[in-house]
ZAGULO-888120 format. One line per 2 residues: their letters; for each residue z, y, x of C-alpha. Coordinates in steps of 0.1 Angstrom, whole numbers. Layout:
a = Z Y X  ...
***
This chain:
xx = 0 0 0  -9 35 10
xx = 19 61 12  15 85 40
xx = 0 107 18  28 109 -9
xx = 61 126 7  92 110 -1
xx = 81 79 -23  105 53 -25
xx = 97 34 -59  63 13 -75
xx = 38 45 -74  24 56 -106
xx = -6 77 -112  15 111 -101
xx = 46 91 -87  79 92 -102
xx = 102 102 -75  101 135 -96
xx = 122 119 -122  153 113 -94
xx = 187 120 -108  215 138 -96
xx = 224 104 -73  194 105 -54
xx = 200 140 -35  168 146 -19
xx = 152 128 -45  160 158 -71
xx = 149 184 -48  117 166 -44
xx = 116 165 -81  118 202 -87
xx = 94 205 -54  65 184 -74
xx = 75 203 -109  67 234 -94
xx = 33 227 -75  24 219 -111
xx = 34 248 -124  20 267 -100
xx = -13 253 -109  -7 268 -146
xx = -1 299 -131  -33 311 -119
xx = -49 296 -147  -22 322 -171
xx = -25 352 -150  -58 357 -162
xx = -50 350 -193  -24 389 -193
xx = -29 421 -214  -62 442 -199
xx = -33 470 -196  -18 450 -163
xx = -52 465 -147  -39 496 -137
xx = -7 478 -121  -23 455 -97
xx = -48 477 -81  -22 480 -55
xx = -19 448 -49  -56 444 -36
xx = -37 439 6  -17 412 -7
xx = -45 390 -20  -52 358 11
xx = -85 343 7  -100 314 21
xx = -140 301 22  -147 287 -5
xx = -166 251 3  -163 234 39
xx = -185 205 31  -219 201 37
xx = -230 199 -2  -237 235 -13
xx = -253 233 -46  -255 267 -51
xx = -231 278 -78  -235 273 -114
xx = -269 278 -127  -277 303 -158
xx = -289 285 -191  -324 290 -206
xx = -310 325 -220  -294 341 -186
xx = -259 331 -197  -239 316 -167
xx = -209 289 -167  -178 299 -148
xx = -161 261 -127  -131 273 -113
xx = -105 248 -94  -72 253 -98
xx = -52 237 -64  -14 234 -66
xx = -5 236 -33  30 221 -22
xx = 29 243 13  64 252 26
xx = 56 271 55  75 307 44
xx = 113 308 36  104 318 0
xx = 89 286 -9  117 264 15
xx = 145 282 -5  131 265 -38
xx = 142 228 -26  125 200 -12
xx = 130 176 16  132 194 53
xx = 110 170 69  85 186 48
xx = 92 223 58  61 237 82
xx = 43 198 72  8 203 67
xx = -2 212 29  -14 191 0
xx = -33 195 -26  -7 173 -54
xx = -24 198 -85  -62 197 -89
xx = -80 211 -124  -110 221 -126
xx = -114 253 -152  -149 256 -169
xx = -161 281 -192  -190 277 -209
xx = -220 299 -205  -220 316 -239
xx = -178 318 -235  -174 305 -265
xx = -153 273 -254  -134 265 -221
xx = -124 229 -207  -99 218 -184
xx = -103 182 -162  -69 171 -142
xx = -77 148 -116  -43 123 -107
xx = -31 130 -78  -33 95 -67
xx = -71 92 -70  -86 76 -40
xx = -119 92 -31  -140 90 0
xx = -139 124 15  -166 143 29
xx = -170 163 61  -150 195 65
xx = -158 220 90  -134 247 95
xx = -143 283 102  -134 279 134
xx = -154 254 142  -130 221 138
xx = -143 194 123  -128 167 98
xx = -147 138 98  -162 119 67
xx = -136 94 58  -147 54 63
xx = -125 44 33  -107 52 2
xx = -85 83 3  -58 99 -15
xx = -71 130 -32  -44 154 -26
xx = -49 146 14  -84 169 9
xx = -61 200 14  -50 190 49
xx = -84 187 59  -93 225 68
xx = -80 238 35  -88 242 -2
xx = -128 246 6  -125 207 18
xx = -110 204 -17  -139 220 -35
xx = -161 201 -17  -139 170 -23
xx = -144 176 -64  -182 185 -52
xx = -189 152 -41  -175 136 -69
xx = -183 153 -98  -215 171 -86
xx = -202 202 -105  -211 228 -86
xx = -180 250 -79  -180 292 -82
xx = -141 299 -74  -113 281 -69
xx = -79 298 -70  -46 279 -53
xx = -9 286 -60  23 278 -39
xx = 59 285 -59  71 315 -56
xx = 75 335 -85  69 309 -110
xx = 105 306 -125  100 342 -130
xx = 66 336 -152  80 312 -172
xx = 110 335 -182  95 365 -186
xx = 78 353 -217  108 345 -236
xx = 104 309 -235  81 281 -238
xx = 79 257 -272  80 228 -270
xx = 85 196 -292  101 160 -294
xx = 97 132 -318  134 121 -316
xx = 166 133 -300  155 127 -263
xx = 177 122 -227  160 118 -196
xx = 184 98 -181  183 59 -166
xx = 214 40 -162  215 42 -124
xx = 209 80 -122  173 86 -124
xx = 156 109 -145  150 151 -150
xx = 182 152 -168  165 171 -198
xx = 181 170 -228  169 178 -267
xx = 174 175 -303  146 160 -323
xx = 122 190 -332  106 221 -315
xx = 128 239 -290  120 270 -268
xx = 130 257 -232  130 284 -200
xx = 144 284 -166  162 252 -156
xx = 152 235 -190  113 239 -188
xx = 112 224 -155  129 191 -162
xx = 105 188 -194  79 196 -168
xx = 95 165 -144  104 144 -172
xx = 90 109 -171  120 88 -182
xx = 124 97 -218  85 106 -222
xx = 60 77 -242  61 45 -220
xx = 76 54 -190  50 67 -168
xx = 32 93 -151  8 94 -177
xx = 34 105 -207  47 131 -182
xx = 10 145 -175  5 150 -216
xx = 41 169 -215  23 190 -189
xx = -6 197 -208  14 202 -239
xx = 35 229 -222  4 244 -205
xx = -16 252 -239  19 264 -251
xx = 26 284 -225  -8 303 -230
xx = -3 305 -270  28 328 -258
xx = 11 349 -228  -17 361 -253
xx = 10 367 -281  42 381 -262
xx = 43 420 -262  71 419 -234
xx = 40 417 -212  28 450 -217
xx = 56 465 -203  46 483 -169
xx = 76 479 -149  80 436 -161
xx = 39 432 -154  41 447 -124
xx = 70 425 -110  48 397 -122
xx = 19 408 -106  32 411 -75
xx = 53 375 -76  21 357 -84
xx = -4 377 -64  15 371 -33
xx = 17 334 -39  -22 329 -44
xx = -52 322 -25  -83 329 -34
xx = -120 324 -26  -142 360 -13
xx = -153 359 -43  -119 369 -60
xx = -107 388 -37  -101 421 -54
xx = -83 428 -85  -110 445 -98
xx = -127 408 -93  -93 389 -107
xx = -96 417 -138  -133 410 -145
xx = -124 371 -147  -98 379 -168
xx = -119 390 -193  -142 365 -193
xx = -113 341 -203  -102 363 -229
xx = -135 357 -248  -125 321 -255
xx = -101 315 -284  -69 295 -278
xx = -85 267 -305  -116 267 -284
xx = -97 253 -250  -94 217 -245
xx = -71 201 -221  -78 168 -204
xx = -68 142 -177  -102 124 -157
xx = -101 88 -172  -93 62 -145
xx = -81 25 -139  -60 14 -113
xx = -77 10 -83  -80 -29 -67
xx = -81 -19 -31  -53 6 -30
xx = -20 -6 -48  -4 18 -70
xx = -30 39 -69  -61 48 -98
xx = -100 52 -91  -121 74 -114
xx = -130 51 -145  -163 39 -147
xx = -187 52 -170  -161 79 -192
xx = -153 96 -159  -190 101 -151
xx = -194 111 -188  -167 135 -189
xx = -181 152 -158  -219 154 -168
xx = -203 170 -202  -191 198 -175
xx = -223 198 -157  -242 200 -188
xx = -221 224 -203  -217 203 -237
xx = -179 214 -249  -154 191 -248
xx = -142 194 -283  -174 182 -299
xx = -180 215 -317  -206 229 -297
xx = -211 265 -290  -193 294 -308
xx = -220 307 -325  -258 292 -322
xx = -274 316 -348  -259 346 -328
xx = -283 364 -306  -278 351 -270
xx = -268 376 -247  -294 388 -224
xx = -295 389 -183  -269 411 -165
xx = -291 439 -153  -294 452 -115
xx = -264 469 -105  -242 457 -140
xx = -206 439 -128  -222 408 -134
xx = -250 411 -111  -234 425 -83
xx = -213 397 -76  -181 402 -103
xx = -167 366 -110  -194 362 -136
xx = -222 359 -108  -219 328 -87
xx = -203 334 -53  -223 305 -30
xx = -242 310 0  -278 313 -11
xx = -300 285 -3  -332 293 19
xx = -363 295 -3  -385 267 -4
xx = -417 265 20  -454 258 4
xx = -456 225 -6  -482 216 18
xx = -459 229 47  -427 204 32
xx = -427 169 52  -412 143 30
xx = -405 107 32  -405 82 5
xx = -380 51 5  -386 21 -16
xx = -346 21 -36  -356 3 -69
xx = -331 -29 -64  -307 -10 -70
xx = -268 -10 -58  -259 -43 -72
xx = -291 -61 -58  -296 -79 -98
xx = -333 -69 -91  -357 -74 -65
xx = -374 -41 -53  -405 -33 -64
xx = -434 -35 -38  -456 -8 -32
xx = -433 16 -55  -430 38 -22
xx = -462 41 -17  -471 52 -55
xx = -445 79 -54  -459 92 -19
xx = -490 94 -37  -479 113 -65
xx = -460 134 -48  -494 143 -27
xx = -514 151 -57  -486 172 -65
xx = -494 191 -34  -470 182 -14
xx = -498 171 16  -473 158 43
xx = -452 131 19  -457 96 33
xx = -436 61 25  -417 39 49
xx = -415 5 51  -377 14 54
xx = -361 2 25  -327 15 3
xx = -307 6 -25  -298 32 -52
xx = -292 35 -88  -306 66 -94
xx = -333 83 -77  -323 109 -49
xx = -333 135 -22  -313 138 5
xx = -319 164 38  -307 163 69
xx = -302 203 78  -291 230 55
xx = -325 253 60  -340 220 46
xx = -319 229 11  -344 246 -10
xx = -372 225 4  -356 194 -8
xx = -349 216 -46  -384 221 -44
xx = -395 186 -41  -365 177 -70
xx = -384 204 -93  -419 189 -87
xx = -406 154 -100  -387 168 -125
xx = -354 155 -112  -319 174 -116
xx = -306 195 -91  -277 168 -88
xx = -302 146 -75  -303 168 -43
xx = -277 157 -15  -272 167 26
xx = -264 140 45  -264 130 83
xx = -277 95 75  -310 113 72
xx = -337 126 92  -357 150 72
xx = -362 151 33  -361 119 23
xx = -368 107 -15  -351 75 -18
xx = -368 58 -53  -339 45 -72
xx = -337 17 -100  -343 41 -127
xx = -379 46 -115  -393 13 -112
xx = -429 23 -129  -445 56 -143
xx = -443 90 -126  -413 95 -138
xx = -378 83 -133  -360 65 -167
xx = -340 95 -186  -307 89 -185
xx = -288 80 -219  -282 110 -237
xx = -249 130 -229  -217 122 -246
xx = -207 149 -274  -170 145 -271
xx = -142 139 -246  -134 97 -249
xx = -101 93 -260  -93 78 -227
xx = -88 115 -215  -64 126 -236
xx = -79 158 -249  -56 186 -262
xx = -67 216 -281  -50 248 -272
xx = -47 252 -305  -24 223 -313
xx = 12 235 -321  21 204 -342
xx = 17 181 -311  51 164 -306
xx = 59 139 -275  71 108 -284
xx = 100 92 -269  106 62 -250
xx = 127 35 -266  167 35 -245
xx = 168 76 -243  176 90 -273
x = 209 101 -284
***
């Protein structure tokens, strides 16, 4: 079993762990506890920050020297930011990083175990924030932190590099790897979502949030004590019914796994999500927050504990976002947790889940809301392209922030080599002979002069182009656009020399792969979606903690 990545585990891991549920006999295990409660809250935070009165403007313009930023993607894969629909409307992917970094006295003074004081950082909170095109909706994917991923090549700023990983590993570990841009392209990899912003928290200040809004509610099925015979457990405590919990009491409903559903990790992460949407029902109701002297404090608690991409590093740019967010209705935001399966080569921890995880991402790539309901309005007028010089064309949040990728040569000019791929991954078919060839061929009467096969051979499920240097980007786009393939279809990679078009199984005959199987319409119930609007939702308790 893997646990160098997870501080301080001493029990059977669960998706999230549930050292975080230690009682009062476990010592450290309690300050680790409150430690992993509040890298999950900070998550929430930047997510609620934007979500404050447009008043707050005017008190964090001075705030603009205290904002850190960070680049935004260290991997190799830069797909270029999120792409504008058919009527110049563009969707907004943000990752939110929870950091657990206790490098400052600030964030040491809030508990935790001192071997982990000045450790290096990890990324334990990971949810990715879209908003759709049109702003009419807005989903939210959680990744476990014990997801096992292959990581990709991270090259720092400065020039160090983090190699591609050989094996499985632990998602949160991407933040040690050069910083949250190895986590963006971590989720980049995966999810072939292409990434605009990401925004990560450490602790400070979030006790403050939580209590300056009066109070969170929350609600419980039955009378509910998170307490195990030998010690274990948040310590929370409730009658049956809703309650407004602060302070001390929201985070052990925020640690609670003892008490919560069946035990797990995976009751606690619904309690999570259930306070999240809660908490954001009260910052858009709560007029303590337009009180200059209360916003400001909060301003400056929360700016100084976030990092930012370039792109958001301005509160002008924070502002702008903002409002964006504040276009989409509380009943319009959909909370959900990336379905998985616990994984057969790591013990104890979870894999993406075939199939529904896939799904659940394309519905962000495709921008197809998570709630089933579609867009806000599809008789309403489409709004037109941001013109020169407007906030959104001049690089306000609204405007992807990624490098831009070199334009694309004359076809004639673009050298490309076909791979025979048709047997696909799990070699059920033979490979179809001369398919290489064909596709070279195609691809020349395309225009595309210089395309030739290879006796080389591949296996892939799907057809892709991969390059070998990034001034090779928009030639390999180009070729992607000729064949009518998606932009997902383009990867860099060092296992390549060139462009190379590797013919998957889905393009066996024709000129033209298969179509994939139409999109799903809704999140599967295997990711527990939550609308924002749901104040009914209740968490049911676990049978031996009630009072």
């Amino acid at each position: 079993m893997r646990h160098s990545s997870v501080r301080g585990e001493g029990a059977p891991a669960q998706p999230g762990g549930d050292i975080s549920d230690a009682g009062p006999g476990s010592g450290g295990g309690k300050r680790q506890g409150r430690r992993r409660v509040l890298r999950w809250v900070s998550s929430v935070l930047s997510f609620l920050i934007l979500a404050t009165a447009a008043g707050g403007y005017l008190y964090y313009r001075h705030l603009n020297g205290s904002i850190k930023t960070d680049a935004l993607n260290l991997g190799e894969t830069k797909l270029g930011g999120s792409k504008p629909n058919a009527f110049g409307q563009t969707p907004l992917n943000i990752l939110l990083i929870g950091s657990d970094a206790r490098d400052d006295a600030a964030n040491q003074a809030l508990g935790g175990a001192r071997d982990t004081f000045d450790g290096p950082p990890l990324a334990d909170v990971q949810m990715l924030l879209h908003l759709s095109a049109d702003r009419s909706n807005m989903s939210v994917v959680s990744m476990p932190r014990d997801t096992m991923l292959m990581m990709p090549k991270c090259t720092e700023p400065g020039g160090k590099v983090h190699q591609a990983s050989k094996g499985l590993v632990q998602t949160n570990e991407s933040l040690s790897r050069g910083g949250p841009g190895c986590t963006v392209a971590a989720w980049q990899e995966l999810t072939h979502i292409p990434i605009d912003h990401f925004m990560m928290i450490d602790f400070k200040g979030v006790v403050t949030m939580a209590d300056a809004i009066g109070g969170v509610p929350v609600c419980v099925q039955q009378n509910v004590e998170s307490r195990t015979k030998d010690g274990k457990g948040s310590g929370l405590k409730l009658p049956a019914g809703t309650n407004t919990i602060q302070g001390e009491q929201a985070l052990q409903w925020l640690r609670t796994r003892y008490g919560f559903e069946d035990g797990t990790d995976l009751g606690r992460t619904h309690a999570q999500h259930m306070y999240m949407n809660s908490m954001a029902r009260e910052f858009r109701k709560n007029a303590k927050l337009s009180n200059p002297v209360k916003l400001n404090s909060l301003a400056q608690a929360a700016i100084k504990a976030m990092v930012v991409d370039p792109g958001l590093n301005k509160i002008d740019k924070l502002y702008d976002l903002s409002m964006e967010l504040k276009k989409v209705p509380t009943g319009r935001i959909t909370m959900t947790t990336m379905p998985w399966v616990y994984s057969t080569r790591e013990e104890g921890r979870v894999e993406p889940k075939p199939v529904e995880a896939e799904g659940l991402f394309r519905m962000v790539r495709e921008d197809i809301a998570l709630d089933g309901k579609g867009s806000g309005n599809p008789a309403a007028t489409p709004q037109a392209p941001a013109a020169s010089g407007s906030p959104a064309a001049s690089g306000s949040p609204a405007a992807p922030s990624q490098p831009a990728v070199d334009p694309a040569a004359p076809p004639a000019k673009i050298p490309v080599t076909v791979r025979n791929a048709t047997g696909g991954k799990d070699g059920a078919q033979t490979r179809v002979k001369g398919r290489a060839d064909d596709v070279a061929a195609l691809l020349v009467g395309k225009g595309f002069a210089k395309a030739q096969s290879t006796t080389q051979t591949a296996a892939e499920d799907t057809t892709v182009i991969r390059f070998s240097s990034p001034d090779q980007a928009g030639d390999a786009a180009a070729v992607a656009t000729a064949l009518g393939l998606p932009a997902s279809s383009v990867e860099k990679s060092d296992d390549v020399t060139g462009i190379v078009l590797f013919v998957g199984k889905d393009w066996r005959t024709g000129n033209a792969p298969t179509p994939p199987p139409p999109a799903p319409t809704k999140a599967p119930d295997s990711a527990r979606p939550l609308n924002g609007d749901d104040d009914k939702e209740c968490m049911a308790i676990q049978p031996g903690f009630t009072w």
